[in-house]
BALOBA-1460 file (C-alpha; in Angstrom, 3 decimals):
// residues 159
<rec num="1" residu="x" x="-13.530" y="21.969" z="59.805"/>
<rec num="2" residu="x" x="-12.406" y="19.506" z="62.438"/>
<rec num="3" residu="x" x="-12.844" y="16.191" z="61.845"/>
<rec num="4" residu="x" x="-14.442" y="13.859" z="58.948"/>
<rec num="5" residu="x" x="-17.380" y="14.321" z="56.804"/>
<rec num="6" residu="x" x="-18.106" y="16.491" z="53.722"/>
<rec num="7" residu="x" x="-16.639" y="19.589" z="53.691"/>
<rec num="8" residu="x" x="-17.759" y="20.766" z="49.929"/>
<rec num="9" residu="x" x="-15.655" y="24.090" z="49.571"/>
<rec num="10" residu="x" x="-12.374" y="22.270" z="51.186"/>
<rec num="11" residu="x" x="-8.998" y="23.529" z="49.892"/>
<rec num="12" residu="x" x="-6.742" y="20.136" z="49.848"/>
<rec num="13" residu="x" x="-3.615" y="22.096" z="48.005"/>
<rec num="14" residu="x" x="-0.893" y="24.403" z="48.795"/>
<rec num="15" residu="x" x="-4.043" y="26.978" z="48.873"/>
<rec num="16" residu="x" x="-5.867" y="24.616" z="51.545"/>
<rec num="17" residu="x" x="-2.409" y="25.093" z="53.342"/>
<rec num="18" residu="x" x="-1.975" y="29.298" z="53.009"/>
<rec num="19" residu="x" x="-5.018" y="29.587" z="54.781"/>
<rec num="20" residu="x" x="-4.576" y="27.022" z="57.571"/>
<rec num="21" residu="x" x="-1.209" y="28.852" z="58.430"/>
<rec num="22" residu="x" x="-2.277" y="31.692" z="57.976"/>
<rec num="23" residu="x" x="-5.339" y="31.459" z="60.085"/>
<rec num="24" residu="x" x="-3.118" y="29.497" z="62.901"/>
<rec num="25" residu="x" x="-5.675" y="26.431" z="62.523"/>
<rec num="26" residu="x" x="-4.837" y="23.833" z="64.718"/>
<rec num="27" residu="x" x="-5.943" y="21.801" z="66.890"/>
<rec num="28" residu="x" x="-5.430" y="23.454" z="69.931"/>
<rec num="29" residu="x" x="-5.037" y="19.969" z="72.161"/>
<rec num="30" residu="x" x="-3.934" y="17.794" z="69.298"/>
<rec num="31" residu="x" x="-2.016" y="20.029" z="67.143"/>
<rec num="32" residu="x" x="-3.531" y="18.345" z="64.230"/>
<rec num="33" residu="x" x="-4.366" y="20.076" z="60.862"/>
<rec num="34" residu="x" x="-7.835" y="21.304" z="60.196"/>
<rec num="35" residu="x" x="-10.003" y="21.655" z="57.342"/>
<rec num="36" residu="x" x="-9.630" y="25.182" z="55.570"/>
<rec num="37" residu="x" x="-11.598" y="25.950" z="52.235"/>
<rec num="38" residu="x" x="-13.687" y="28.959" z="51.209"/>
<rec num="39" residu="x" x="-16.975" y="30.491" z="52.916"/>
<rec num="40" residu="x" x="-19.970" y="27.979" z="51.649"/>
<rec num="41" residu="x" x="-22.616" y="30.696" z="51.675"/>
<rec num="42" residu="x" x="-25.420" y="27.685" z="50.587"/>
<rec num="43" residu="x" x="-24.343" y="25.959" z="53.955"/>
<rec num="44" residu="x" x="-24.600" y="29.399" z="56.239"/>
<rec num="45" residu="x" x="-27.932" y="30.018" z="54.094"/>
<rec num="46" residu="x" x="-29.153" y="26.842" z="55.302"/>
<rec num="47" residu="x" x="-27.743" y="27.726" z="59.310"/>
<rec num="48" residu="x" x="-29.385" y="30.896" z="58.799"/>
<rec num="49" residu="x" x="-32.392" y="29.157" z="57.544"/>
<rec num="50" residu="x" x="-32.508" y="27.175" z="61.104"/>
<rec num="51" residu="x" x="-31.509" y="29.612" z="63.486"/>
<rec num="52" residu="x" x="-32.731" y="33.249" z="62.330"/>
<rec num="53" residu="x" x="-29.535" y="35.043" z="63.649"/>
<rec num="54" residu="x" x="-30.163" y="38.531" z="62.939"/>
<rec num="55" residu="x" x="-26.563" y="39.598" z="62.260"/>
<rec num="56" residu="x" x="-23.309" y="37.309" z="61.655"/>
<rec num="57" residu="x" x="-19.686" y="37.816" z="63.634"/>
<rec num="58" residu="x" x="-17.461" y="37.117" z="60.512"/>
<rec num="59" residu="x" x="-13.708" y="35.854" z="62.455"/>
<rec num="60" residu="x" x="-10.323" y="35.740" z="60.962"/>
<rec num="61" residu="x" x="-10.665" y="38.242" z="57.910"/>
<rec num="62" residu="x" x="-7.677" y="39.017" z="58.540"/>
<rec num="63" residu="x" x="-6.230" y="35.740" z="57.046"/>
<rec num="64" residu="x" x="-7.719" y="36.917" z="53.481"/>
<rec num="65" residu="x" x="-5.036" y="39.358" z="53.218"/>
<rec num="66" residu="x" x="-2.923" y="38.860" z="50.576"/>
<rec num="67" residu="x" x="-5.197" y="36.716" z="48.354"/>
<rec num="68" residu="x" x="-5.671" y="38.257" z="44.828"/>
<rec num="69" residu="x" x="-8.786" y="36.437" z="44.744"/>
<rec num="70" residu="x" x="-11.453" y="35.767" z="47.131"/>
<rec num="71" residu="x" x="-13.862" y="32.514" z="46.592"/>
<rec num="72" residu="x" x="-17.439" y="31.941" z="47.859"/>
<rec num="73" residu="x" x="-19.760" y="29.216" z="47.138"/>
<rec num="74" residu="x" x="-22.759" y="30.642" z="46.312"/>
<rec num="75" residu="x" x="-24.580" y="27.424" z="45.041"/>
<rec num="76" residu="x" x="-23.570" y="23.564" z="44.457"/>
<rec num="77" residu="x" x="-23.611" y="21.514" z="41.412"/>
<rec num="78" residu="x" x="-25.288" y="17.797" z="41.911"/>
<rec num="79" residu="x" x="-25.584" y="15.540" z="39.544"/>
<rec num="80" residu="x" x="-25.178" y="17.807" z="36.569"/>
<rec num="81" residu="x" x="-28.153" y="20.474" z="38.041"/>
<rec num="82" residu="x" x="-27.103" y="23.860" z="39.952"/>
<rec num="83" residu="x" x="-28.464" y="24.108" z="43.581"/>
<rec num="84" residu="x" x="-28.971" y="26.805" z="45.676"/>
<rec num="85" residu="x" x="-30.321" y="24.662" z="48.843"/>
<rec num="86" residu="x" x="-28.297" y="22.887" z="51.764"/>
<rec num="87" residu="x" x="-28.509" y="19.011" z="50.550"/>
<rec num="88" residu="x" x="-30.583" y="17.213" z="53.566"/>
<rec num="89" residu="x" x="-29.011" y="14.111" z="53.047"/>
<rec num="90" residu="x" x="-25.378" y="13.736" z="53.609"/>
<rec num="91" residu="x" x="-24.557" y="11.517" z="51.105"/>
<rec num="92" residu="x" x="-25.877" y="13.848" z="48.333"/>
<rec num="93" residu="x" x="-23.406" y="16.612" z="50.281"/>
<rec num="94" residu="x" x="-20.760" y="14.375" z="49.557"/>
<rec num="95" residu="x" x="-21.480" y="14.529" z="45.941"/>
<rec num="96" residu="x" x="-21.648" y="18.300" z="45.342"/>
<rec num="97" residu="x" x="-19.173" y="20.504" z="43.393"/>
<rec num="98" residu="x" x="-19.265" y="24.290" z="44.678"/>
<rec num="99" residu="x" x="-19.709" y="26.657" z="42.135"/>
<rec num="100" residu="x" x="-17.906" y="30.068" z="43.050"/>
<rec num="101" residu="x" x="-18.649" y="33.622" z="42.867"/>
<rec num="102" residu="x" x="-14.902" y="35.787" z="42.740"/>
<rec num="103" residu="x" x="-14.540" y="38.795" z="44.490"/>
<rec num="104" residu="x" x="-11.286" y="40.928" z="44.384"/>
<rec num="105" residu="x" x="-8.890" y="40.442" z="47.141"/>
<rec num="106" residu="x" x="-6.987" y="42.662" z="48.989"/>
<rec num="107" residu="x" x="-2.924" y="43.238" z="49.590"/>
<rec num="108" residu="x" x="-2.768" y="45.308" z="53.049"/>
<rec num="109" residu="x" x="-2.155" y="43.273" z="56.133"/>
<rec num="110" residu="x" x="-5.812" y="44.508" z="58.007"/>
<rec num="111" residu="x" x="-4.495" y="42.804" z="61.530"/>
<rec num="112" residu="x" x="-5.247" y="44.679" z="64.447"/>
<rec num="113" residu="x" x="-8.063" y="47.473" z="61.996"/>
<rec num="114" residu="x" x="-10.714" y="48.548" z="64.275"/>
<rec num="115" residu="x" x="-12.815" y="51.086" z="62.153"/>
<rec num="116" residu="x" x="-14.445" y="49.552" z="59.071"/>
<rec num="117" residu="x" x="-13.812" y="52.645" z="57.047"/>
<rec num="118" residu="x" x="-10.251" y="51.494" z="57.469"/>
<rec num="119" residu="x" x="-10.600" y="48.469" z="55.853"/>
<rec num="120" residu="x" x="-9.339" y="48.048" z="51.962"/>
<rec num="121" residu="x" x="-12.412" y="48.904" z="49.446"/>
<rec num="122" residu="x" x="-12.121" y="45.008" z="48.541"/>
<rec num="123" residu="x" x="-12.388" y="43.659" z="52.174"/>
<rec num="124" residu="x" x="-15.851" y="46.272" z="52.727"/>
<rec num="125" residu="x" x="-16.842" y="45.083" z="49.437"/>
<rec num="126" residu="x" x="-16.636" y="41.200" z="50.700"/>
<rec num="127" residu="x" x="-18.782" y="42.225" z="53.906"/>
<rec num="128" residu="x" x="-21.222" y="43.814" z="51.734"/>
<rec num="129" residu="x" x="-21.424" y="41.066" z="49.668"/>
<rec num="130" residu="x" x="-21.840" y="38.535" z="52.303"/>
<rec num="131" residu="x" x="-24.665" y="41.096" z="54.244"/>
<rec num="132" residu="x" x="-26.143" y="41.387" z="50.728"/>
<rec num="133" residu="x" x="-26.437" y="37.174" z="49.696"/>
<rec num="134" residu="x" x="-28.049" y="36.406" z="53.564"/>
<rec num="135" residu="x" x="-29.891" y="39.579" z="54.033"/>
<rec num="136" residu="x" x="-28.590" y="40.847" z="57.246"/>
<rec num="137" residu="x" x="-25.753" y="42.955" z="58.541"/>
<rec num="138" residu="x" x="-22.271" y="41.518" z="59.377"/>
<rec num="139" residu="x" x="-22.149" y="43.621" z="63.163"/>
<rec num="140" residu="x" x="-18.714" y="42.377" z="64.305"/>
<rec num="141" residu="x" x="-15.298" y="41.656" z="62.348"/>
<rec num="142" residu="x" x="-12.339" y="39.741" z="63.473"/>
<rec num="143" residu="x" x="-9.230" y="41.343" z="61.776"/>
<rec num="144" residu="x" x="-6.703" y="39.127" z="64.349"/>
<rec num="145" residu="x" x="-6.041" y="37.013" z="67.188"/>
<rec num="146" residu="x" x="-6.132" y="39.577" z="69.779"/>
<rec num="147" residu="x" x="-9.487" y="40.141" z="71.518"/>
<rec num="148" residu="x" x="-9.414" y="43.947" z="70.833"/>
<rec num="149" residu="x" x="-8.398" y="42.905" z="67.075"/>
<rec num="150" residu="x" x="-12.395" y="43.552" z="66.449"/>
<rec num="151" residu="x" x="-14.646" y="46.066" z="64.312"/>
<rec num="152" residu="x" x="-18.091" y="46.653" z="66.170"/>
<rec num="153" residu="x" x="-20.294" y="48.239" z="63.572"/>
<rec num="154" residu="x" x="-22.597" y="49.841" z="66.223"/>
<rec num="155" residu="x" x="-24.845" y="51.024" z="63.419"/>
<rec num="156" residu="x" x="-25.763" y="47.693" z="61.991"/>
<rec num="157" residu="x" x="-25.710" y="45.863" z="65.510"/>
<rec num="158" residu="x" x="-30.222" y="45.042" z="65.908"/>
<rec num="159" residu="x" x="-31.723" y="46.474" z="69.000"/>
């Protein structure tokens, strides 16, 4: 995330720190830091919610290699009650504590992979997960910073 505001899933440690070099993120004018946490699936529920996209463009999966674990919100904690829905009001977003789901990571640097049968069984089993929790396919994968670093899963692409 660039800028201020609540950012529930942000990583403020040395973890916060892995993934923002890993994933090169930087302001590309400023230089300055951004934000890096863990994929808030209650916030993309909620953008999915607005928008209807019928498939998602997951960039940078690359940058999970190498994590033993992989985190996902899949619901907040406010004021002592689990929620599954997108807070409307910002300052109840600022009170929220994600509550994870772990999946198994994955050791093999996957820059560059253009078939998704090439991927590690824990990377197709994150996609899958993430298709699974919003209920439509992920049809394109970023596994790098090259343009051609990309999986197109014709078969799941609508229309």
């Amino acid at each position: 995330r660039v800028g201020g505001g609540p950012f529930p899933t942000e990583e403020k440690g040395p973890l916060g720190e892995k993934l923002r070099e890993a994933g090169r993120e930087y302001g590309a004018t400023t230089g300055r830091p951004r934000r890096c946490g863990w994929l808030d699936l209650v916030a993309l529920r909620y953008a999915h919610a607005i928008n209807n996209f019928t498939c998602l463009a997951l960039t940078k999966l690359d940058v999970l290699s190498g994590f033993g674990e992989i985190r996902v919100a899949v619901a907040y904690l406010l004021d002592g009650k689990r929620v599954e829905r997108f807070p409307a009001v910002a300052s109840q977003l600022e009170r929220v504590q994600p509550l994870y789901e772990s999946l198994p990571g994955w050791r093999e640097d996957i820059r560059g992979v253009r078939d998704f049968e090439k991927l590690p069984k824990e990377a197709k089993a994150y996609v899958r997960f993430l298709e699974e929790a919003l209920g439509i396919p992920v049809a394109l994968i970023g596994t790098g910073p090259e343009a051609e670093a990309l999986i197109v899963r014709e078969e799941v692409l609508p229309g």
